[in-house]
N, C-alpha and C positions, 0 to 999 in steps of 0.2 A: 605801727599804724602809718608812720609817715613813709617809710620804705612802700609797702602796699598799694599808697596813692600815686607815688612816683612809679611803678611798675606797672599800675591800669593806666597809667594818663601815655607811658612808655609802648603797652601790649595796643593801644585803644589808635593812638598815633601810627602804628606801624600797619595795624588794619586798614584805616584811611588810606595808607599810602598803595596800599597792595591792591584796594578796589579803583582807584583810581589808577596805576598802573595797566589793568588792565582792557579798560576802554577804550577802544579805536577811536581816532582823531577824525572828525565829519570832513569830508571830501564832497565835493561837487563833482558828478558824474558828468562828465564828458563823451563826446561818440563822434567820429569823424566818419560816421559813415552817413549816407544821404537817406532822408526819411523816406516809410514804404508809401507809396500811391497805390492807395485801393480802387479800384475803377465801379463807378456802382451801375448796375443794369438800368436801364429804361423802366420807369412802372407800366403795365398794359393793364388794360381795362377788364376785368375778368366777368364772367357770366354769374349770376347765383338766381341757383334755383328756390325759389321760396313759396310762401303760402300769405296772404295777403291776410291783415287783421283789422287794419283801416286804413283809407284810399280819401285822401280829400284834396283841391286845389292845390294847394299847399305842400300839403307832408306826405310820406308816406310809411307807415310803417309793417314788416312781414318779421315772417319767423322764417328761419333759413331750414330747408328740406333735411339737410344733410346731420342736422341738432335742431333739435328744438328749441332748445336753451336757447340761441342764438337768436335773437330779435335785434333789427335792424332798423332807424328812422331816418329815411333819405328826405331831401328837398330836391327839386328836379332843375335839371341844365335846360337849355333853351327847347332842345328837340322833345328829350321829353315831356316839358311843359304842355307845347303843342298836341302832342301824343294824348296827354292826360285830360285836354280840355275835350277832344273829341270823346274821349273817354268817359266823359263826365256828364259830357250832353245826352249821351246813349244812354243813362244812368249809372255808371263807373263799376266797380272793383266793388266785390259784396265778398266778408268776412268767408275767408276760405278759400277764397282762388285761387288758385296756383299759376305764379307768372314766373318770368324770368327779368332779372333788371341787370343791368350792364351798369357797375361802379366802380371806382378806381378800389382796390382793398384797403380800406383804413380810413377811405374818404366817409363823405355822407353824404356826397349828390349823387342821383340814378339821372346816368348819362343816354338811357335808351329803358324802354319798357316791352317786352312782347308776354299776350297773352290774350287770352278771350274771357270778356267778362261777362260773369250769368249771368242771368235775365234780374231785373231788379225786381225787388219783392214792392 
């Protein structure tokens, strides 16, 4: 019994040493080369063609032509603010028009509006 204990405590110890043996030692990654500089493009204003669902002072929100899914809620920059108010006096944008807004893509100002809005009901 006693030889037994001394032969697991002997087989249990040489296991320890042989997992641990094998572990690589942590290194700090070093690199003497000079990091990459990615250059990013300019963003341009892109067109989207949509369908108008409601048009107020304020907000505007459309569904994009191209999905439908895609419903979009701008607040307007200076020019189309202007735009919108003439827009509004005439009686504005009625559910379904189809316009075109000029926004940056990802933004949620409409930086420009074109389109003709029916007659109001």
């Amino acid at each position: 019994m006693k030889n037994s204990k001394i032969f697991a405590a002997i087989v249990l110890a040489t296991v320890a040493g042989l997992s641990l043996a094998n572990v690589p030692a942590a290194r700090a990654q070093m690199s003497s080369s000079p990091p990459i500089v990615v250059k990013q493009k300019a963003r341009r204003p892109v067109w989207l063609k949509a369908e108008v669902i409601h048009a107020d002072s304020h907000t505007l929100m459309v569904r994009e032509e191209a999905n439908s899914l895609n419903v979009h809620t701008f607040t307007y920059a200076d020019k189309a603010q202007r735009k919108m108010g003439k827009v509004l006096d005439a009686g504005g944008y009625q559910s379904g028009d189809r316009i075109k807004v000029l926004w940056m893509a990802g933004g949620s100002e409409a930086l420009d509006i074109k389109g003709k809005p029916s007659k109001a009901i």
